[in-house]
MOPAC internal coordinates of N, CA, C and O (Angstrom, degrees):
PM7 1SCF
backbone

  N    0.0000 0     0.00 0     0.00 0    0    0    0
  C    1.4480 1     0.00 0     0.00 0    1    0    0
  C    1.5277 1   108.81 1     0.00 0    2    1    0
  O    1.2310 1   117.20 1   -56.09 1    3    2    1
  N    1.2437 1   122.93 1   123.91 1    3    2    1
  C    1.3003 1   106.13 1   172.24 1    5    3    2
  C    1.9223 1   100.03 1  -111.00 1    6    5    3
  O    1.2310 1   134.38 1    -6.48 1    7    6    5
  N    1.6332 1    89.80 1   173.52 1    7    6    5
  C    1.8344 1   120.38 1  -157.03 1    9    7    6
  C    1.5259 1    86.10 1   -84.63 1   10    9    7
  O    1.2310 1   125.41 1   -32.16 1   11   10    9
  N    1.0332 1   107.20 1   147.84 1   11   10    9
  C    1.7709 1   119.50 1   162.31 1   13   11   10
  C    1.7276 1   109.80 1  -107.09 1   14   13   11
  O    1.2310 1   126.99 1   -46.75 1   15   14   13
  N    1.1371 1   104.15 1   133.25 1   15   14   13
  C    1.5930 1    92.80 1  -170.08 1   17   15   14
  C    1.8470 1    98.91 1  -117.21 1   18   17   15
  O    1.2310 1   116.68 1   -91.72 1   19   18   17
  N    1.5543 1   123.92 1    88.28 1   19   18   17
  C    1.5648 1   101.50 1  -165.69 1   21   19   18
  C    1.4465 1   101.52 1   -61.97 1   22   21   19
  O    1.2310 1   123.03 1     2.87 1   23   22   21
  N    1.3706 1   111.80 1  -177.13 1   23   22   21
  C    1.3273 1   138.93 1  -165.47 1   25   23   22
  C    1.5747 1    99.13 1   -79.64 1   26   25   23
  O    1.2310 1   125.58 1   -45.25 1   27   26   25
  N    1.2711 1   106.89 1   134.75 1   27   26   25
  C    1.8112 1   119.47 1   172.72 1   29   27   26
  C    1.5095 1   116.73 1   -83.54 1   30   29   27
  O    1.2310 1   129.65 1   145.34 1   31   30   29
  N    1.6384 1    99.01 1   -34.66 1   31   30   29
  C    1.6535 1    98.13 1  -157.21 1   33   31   30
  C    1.2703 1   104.64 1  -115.71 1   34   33   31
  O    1.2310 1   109.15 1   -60.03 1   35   34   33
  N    1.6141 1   137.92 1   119.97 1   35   34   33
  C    0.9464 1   126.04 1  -179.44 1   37   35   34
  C    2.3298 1   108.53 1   -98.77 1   38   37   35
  O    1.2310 1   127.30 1   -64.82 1   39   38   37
  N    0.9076 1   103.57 1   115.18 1   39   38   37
  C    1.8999 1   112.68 1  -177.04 1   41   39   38
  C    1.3235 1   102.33 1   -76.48 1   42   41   39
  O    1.2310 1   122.22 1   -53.25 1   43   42   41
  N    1.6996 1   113.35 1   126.75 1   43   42   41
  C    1.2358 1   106.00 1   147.57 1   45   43   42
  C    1.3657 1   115.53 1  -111.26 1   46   45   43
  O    1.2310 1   127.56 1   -23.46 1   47   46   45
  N    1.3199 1   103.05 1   156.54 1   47   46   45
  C    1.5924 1   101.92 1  -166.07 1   49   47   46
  C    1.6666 1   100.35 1  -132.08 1   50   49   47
  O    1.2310 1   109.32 1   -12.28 1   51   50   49
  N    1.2940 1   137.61 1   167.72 1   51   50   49
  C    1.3846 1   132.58 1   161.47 1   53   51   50
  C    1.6736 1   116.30 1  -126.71 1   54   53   51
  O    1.2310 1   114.58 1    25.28 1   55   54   53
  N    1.1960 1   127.87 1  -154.72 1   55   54   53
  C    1.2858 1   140.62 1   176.17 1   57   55   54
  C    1.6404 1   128.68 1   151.32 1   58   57   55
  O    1.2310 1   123.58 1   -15.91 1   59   58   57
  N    0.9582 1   110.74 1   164.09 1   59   58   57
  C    1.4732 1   118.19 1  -146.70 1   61   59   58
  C    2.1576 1   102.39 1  -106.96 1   62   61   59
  O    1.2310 1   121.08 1   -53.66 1   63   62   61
  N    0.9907 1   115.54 1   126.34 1   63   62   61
  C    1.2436 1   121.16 1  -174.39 1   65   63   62
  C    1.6197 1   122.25 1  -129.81 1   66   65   63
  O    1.2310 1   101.01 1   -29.29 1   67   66   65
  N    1.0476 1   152.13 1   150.71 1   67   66   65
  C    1.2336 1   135.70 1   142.36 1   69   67   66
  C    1.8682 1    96.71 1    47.08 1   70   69   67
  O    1.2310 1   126.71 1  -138.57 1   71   70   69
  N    1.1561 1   104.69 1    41.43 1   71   70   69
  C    1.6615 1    85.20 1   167.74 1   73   71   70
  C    1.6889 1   109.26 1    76.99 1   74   73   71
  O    1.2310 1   117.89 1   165.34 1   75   74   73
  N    1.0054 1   121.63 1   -14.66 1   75   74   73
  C    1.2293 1   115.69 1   167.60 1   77   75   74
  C    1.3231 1   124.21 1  -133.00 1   78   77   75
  O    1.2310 1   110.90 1     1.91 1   79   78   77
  N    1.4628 1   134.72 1  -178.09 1   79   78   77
  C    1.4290 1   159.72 1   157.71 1   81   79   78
  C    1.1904 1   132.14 1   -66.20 1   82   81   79
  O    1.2310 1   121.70 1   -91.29 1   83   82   81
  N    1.2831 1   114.36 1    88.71 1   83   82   81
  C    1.5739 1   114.70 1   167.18 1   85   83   82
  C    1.1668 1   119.72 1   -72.07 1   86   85   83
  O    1.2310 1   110.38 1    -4.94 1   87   86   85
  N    1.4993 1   135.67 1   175.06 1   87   86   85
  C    1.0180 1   141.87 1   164.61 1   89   87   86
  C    1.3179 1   111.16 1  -143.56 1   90   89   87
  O    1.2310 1   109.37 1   -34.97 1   91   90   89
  N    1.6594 1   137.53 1   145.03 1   91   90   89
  C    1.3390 1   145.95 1   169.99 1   93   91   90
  C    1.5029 1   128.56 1  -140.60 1   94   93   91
  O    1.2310 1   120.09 1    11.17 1   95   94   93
  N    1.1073 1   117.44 1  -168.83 1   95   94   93
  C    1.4120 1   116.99 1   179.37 1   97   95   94
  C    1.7063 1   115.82 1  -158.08 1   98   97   95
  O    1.2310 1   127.06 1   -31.41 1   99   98   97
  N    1.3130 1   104.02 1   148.59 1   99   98   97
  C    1.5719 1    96.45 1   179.75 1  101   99   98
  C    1.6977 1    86.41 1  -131.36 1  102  101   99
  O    1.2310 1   124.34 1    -3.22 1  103  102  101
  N    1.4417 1   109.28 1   176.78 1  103  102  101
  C    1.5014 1   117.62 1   145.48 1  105  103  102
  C    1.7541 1   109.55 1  -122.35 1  106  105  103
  O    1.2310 1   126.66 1   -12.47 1  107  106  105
  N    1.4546 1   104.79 1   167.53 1  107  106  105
  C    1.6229 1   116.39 1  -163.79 1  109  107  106
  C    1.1289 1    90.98 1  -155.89 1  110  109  107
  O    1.2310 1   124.82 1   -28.20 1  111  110  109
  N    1.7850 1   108.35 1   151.80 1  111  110  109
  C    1.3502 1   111.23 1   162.85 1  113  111  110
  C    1.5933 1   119.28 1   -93.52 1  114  113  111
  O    1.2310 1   126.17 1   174.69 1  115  114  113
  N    1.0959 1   105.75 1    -5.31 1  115  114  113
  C    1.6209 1   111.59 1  -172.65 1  117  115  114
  C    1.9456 1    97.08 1  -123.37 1  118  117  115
  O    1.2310 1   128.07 1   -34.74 1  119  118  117
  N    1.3065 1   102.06 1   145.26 1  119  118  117
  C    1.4841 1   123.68 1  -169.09 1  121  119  118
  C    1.4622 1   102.66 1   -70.51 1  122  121  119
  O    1.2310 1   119.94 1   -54.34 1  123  122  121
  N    0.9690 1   117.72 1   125.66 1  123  122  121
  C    1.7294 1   133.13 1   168.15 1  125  123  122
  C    1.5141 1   110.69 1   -79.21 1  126  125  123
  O    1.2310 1   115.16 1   -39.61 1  127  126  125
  N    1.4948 1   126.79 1   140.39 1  127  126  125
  C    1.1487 1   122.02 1   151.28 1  129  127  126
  C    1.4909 1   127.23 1   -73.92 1  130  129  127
  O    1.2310 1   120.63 1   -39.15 1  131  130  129
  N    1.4233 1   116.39 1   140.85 1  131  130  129
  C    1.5076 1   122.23 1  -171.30 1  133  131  130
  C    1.5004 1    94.37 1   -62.20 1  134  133  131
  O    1.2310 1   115.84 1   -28.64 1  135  134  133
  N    1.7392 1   125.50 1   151.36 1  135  134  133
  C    0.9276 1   123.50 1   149.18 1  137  135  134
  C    2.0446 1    84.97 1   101.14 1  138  137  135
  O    1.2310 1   120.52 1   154.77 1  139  138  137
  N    1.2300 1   116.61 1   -25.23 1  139  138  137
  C    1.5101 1    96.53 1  -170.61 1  141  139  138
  C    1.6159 1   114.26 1   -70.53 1  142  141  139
  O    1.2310 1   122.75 1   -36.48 1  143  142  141
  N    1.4012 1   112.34 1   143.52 1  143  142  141
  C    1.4597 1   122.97 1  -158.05 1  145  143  142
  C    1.9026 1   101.09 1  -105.16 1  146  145  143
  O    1.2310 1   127.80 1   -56.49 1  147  146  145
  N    1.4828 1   102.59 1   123.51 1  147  146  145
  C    1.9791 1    86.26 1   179.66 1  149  147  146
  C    1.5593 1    87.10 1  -145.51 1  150  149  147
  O    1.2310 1   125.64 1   -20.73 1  151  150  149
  N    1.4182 1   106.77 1   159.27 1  151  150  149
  C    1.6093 1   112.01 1  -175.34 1  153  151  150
  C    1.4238 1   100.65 1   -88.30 1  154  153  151
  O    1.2310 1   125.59 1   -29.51 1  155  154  153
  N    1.5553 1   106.86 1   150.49 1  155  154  153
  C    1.0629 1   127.59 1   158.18 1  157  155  154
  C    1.8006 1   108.81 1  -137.17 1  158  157  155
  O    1.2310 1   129.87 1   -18.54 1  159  158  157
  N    1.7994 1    98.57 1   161.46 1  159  158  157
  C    1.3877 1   104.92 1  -166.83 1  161  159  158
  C    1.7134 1    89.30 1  -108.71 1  162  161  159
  O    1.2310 1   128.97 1   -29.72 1  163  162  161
  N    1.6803 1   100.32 1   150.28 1  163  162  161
  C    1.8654 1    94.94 1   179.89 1  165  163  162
  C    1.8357 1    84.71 1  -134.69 1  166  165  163
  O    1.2310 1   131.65 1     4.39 1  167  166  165
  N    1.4869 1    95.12 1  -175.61 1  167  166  165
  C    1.5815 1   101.12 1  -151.62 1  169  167  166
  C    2.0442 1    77.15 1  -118.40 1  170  169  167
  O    1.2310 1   133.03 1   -66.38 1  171  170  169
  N    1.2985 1    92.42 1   113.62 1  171  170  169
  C    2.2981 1    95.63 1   163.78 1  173  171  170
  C    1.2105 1   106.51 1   -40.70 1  174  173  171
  O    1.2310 1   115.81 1   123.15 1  175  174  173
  N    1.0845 1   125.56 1   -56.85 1  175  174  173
  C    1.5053 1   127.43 1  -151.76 1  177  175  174
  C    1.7893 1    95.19 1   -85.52 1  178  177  175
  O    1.2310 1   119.29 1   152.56 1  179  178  177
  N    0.8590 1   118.96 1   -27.44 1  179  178  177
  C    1.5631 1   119.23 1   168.70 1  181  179  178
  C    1.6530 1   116.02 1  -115.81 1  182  181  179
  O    1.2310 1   110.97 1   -92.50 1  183  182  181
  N    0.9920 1   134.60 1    87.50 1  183  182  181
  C    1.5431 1   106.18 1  -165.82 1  185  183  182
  C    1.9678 1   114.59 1   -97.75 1  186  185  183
  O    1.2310 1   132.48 1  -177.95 1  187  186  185
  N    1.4457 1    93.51 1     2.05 1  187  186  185
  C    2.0645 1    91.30 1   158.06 1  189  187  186
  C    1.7576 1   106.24 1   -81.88 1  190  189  187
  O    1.2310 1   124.99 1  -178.02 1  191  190  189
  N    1.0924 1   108.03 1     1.98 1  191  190  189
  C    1.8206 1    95.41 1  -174.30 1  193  191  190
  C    1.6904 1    90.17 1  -101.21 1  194  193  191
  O    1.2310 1   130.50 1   -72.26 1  195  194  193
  N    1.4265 1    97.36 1   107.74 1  195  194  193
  C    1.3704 1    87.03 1   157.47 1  197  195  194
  C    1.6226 1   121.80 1  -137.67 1  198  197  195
  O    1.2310 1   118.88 1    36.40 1  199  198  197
  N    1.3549 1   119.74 1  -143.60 1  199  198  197
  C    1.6727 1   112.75 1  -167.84 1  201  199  198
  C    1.6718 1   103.10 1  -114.08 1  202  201  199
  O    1.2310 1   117.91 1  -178.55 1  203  202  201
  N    0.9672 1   121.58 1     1.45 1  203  202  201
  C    1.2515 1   140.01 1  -168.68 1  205  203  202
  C    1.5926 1   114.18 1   -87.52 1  206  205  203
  O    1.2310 1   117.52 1   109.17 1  207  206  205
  N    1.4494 1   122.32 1   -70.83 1  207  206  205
  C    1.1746 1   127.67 1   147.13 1  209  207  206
  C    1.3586 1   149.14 1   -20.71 1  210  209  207
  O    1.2310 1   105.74 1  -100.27 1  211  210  209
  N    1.6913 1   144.05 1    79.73 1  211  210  209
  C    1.3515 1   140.94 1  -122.91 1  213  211  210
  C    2.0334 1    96.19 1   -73.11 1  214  213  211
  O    1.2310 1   130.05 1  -169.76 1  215  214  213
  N    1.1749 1    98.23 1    10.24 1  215  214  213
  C    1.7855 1   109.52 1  -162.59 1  217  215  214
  C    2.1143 1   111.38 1    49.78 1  218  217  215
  O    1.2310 1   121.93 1  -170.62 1  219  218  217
  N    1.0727 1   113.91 1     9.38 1  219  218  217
  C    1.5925 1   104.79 1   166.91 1  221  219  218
  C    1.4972 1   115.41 1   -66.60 1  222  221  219
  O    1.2310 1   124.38 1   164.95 1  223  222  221
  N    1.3388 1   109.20 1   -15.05 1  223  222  221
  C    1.3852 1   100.10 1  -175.07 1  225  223  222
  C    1.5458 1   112.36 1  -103.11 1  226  225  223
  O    1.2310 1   121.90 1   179.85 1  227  226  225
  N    1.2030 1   113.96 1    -0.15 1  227  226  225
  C    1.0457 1   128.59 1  -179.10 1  229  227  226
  C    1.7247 1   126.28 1  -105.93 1  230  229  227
  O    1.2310 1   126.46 1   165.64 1  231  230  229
  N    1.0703 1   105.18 1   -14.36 1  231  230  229
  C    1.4224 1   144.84 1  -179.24 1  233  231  230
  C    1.4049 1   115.54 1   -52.95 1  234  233  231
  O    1.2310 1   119.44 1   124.53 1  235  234  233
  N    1.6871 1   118.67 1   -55.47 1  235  234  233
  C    1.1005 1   128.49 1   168.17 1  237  235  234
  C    1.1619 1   151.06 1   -57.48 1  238  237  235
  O    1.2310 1   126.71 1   174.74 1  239  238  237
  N    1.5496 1   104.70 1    -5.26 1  239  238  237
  C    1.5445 1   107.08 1   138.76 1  241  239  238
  C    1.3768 1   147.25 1   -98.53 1  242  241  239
  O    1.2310 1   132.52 1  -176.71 1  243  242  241
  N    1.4369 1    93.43 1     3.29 1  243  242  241
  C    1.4997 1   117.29 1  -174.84 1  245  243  242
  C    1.4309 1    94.30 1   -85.66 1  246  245  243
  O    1.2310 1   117.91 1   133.64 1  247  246  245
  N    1.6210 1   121.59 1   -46.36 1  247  246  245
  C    1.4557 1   122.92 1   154.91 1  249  247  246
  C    1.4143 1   142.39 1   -47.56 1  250  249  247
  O    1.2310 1   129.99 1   121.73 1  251  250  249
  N    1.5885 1    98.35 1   -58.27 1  251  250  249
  C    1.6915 1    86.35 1   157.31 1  253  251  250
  C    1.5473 1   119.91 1   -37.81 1  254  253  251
  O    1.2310 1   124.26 1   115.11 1  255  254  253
  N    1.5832 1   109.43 1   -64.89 1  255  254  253
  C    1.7174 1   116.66 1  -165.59 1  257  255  254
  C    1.7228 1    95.58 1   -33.27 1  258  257  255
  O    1.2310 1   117.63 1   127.22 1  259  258  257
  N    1.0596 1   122.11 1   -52.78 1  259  258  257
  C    1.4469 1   133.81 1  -143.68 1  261  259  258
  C    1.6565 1    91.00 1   -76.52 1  262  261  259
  O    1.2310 1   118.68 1   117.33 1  263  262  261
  N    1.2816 1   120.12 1   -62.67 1  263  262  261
  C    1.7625 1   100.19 1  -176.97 1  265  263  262
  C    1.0862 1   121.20 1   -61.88 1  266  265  263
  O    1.2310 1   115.96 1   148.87 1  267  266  265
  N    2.1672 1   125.27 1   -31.13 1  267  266  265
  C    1.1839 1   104.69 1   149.21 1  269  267  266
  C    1.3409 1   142.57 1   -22.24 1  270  269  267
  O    1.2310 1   129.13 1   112.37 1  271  270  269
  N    1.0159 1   100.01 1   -67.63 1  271  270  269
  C    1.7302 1   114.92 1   179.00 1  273  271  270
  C    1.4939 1   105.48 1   -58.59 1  274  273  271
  O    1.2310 1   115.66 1   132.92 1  275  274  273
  N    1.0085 1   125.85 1   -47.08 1  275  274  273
  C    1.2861 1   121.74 1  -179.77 1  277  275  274
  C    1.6282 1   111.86 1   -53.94 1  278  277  275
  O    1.2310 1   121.08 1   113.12 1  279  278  277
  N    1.5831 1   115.54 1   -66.88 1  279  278  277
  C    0.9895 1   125.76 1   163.73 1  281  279  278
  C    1.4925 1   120.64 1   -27.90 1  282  281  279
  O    1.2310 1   126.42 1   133.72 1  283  282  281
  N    1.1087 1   105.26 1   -46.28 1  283  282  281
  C    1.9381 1   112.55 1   177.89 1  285  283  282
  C    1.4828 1   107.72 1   -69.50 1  286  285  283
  O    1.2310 1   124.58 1   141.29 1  287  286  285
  N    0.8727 1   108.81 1   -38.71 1  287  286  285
  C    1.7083 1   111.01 1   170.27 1  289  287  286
  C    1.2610 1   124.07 1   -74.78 1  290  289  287
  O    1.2310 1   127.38 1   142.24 1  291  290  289
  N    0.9192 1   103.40 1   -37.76 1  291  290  289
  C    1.8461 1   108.21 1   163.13 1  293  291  290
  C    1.4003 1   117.42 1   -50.55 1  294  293  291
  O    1.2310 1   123.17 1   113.31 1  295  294  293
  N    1.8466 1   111.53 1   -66.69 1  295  294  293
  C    0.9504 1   124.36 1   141.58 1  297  295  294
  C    1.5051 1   120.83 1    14.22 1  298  297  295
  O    1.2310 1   131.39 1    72.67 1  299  298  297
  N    1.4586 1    95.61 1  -107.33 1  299  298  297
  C    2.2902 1   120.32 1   166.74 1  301  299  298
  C    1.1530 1   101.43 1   -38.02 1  302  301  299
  O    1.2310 1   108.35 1   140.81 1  303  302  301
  N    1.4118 1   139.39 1   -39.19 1  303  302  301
  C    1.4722 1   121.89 1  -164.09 1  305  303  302
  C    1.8886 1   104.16 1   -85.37 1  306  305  303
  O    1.2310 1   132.11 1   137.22 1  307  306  305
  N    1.3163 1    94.23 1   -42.78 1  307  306  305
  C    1.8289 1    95.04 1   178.49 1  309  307  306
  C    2.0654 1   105.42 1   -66.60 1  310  309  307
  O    1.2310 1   106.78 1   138.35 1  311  310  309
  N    0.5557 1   142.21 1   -41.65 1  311  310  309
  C    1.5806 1   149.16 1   128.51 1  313  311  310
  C    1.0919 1   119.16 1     4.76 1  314  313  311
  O    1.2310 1   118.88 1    86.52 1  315  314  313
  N    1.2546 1   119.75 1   -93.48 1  315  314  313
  C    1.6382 1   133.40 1   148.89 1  317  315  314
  C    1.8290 1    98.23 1   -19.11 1  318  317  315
  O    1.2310 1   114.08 1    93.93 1  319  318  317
  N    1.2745 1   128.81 1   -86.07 1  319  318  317
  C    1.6236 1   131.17 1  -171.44 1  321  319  318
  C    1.1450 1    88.53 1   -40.72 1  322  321  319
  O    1.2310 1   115.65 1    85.62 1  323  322  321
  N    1.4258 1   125.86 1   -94.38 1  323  322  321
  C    1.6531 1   132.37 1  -138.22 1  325  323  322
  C    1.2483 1    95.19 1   -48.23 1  326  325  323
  O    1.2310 1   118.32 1   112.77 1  327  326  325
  N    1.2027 1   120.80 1   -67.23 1  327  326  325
  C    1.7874 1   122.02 1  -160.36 1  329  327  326
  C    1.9766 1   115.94 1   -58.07 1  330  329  327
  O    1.2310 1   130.54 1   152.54 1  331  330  329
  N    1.8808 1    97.26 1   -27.46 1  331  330  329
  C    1.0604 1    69.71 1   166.30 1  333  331  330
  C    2.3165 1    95.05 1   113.70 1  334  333  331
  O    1.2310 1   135.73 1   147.70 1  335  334  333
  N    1.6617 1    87.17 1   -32.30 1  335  334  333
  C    1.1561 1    89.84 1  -164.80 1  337  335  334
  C    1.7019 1   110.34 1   -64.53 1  338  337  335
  O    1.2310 1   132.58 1    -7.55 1  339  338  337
  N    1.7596 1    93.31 1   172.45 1  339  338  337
  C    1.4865 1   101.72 1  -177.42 1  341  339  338
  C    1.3672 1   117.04 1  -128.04 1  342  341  339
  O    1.2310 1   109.97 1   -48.17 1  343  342  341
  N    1.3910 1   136.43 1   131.83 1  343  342  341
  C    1.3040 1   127.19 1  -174.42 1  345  343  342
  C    1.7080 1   115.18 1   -57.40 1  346  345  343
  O    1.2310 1   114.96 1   -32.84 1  347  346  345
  N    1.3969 1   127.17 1   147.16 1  347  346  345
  C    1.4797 1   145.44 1  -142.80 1  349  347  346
  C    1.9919 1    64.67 1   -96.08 1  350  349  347
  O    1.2310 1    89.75 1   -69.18 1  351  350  349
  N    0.7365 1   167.41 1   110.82 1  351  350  349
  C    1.5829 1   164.75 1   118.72 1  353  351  350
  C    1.4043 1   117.09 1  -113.40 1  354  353  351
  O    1.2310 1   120.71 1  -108.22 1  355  354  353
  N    1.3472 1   116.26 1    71.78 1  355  354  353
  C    1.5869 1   113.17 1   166.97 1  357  355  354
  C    1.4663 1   132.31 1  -136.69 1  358  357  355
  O    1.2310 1   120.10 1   180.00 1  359  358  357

């Protein structure tokens, strides 16, 4: 079995795009020095999406959407039971 060790250090880092300032985040298990410089690749047509960022922090709305939806379906299916109803399939 091996140990999972999550990440201690979460980095923020920034950078300059299209005239402006991004900002991101990774996590690490080992401590970064402030000021250390490492490449990342970003997308023109988007320039906050980049390769740099571990996307956990970014994640959480892609998550919310998703229990919504889930939730809404849950929703329709208890609906369908209680009421009784029957799917239009014939």
């Amino acid at each position: 079995m091996e140990d999972y060790c999550p990440p201690l250090y979460l980095v923020t880092f920034s950078y300059s795009a299209d005239s402006q300032t991004f900002k991101g985040t990774y996590r690490t298990n080992s401590e970064q020095e402030c000021g250390h410089e490492f490449e990342i690749l970003y997308n023109p047509k988007h320039p906050s999406r980049n390769t740099g960022s571990d996307g956990l922090t970014q994640s959480w709305a892609t998550m919310t959407g998703f229990v919504l939806v889930v939730i809404a379906i849950l929703a329709g299916l208890w609906l369908f039971v209680k009421l009784g109803w029957e799917p239009g399939f014939r």
